[in-house]
Phi, psi and omega in degrees: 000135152306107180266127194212167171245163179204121169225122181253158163221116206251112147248041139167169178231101183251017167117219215200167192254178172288141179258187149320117190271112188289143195318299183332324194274008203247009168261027175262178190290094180248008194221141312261164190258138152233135194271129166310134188184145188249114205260132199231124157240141187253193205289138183069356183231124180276126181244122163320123195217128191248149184255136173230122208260155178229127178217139218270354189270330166075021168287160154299131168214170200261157155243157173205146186308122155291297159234189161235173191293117194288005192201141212038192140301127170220137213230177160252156187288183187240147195297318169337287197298006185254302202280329187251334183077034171228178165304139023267152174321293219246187201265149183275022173223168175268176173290155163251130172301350202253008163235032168276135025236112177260162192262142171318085168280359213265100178331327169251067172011023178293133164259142173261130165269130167242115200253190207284128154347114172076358184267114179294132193276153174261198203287001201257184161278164196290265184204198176221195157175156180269148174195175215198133147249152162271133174213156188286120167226158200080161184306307166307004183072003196260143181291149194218121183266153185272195183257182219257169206240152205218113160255083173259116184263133192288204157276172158287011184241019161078009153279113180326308190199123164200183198211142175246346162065088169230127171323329180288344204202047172040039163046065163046030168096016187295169166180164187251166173209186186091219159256128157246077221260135198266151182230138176034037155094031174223106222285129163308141200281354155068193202299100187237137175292143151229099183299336203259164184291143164236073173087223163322349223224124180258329190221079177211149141344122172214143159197174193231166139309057207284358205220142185233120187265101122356056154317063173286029155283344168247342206036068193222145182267123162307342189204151193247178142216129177269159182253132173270129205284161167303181174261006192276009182227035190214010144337130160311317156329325176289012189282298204292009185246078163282350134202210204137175190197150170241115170231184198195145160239142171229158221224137180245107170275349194178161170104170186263107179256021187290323194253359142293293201292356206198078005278165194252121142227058167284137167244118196294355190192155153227177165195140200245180206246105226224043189198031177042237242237327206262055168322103160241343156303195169303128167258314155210157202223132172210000000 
């Protein structure tokens, strides 16, 4: 048996690519689209956020907010910012829920996000809201609205879901799973915080392992254990990252990896299908 430390560090998440699109999905609305898309905002600053609607007909169409944003504020742009492209941003009143779904006046279909006052953005976004265009389709001419459009405003560093794992906050819904192997009646030390720098890794996760179970006729570890992602990475918000990177270091404190690393068949992600009957997201990933 291999006595080892094994350490990972997942610092951020910027989305995931698109997956196998499931059959089920072929009665929705594909003429005209308004397309998922993302706005990256910072603290304290009303930001300019553009809608983008698609249609195979090249007609005008109209758009309209569906909901809103579960945090800030979201306004129409102002005539100043329409006709000059200057300050003040935004319209003097924001939408109101009671004039959803509202329609889009702004000619290159733009909205201002104003997000909450004094408040530092985390690793994650900010917040979302929805919006839907009309367009004339067909011979007949009938307006046909798409179906709804997912607008997520990031961080200013354009993230969707990242972590910071701080303890205060149950280290940000992270959790281990697998083989953990208890050694002389003493319970693997599971899921750990490291407030402090390690070399590169400023914000990560660790855990151990006293026992790695060996074929060593293969040198391939017989049993695995994983760090399992919070559900903050498993959000409708990840619709809008059509690329995106996950990155991680894993780390050795001590022990002999020779007959791990050689042959190496770790698997670095795994990933499900997070959309019940509708795969339209990752169905699996490695």
């Amino acid at each position: 048996m291999l006595r080892a430390v094994l350490c990972l560090a997942l610092e951020r998440a910027l989305g995931f690519g698109t997956g196998e699109i499931s059959s089920e999905l072929l009665n929705y609305v594909s003429n005209p689209i308004a397309r998922h898309t993302a706005c990256r905002v910072a603290a304290n600053s009303p930001t300019v956020c553009l809608l983008e609607g698609s249609v195979t007909t090249n007609e005008l169409m109209d758009y309209y907010i569906l909901t809103l944003p579960e945090e800030g504020l979201l306004y129409e742009t102002s005539p100043n910012f329409r006709s000059f492209g200057s300050a003040p941003l935004m319209a003097p009143e924001p939408i109101a829920f009671y004039q959803l779904p509202f329609l889009v006046t702004d000619p290159l279909h733009q909205v201002v996000y104003v997000p909450p006052e004094n408040k530092w953005p985390t690793q994650s976004a900010w917040t979302s809201f929805t919006y839907a265009v009309d367009a004339p389709v067909g011979t007949e001419r009938a307006m046909v609205r798409s179906e709804p459009g997912l607008v997520v405003l990031t961080n200013p560093d354009g993230q969707i879901s990242g972590s910071d794992f701080s303890l205060a906050n149950s280290a940000d819904g992270w959790t281990m799973s697998g083989q953990l192997e208890v050694v002389d009646g003493v319970p693997s030390q599971g899921l750990r915080h490291m407030s402090h720098s390690w070399g590169g890794l400023s914000n990560y996760i660790s855990g151990v392992d006293e026992v790695q179970s060996l074929d060593f006729a293969t040198g391939i570890d017989l049993a695995k254990w994983y760090f399992e992602a919070s559900q903050g990475f498993c959000k409708k918000e990840l619709a809008v990252a059509y690329g995106g990177y996950l990155r991680f270091r894993v780390r050795g404190e001590y022990g002999n990896f020779l007959e791990l690393n050689d042959p190496l068949d770790w698997v670095t992600i795994e990933c499900e299908c997070r959309s019940q009957l509708r795969c339209a997201g990752i169905d699996r990933g490695f």
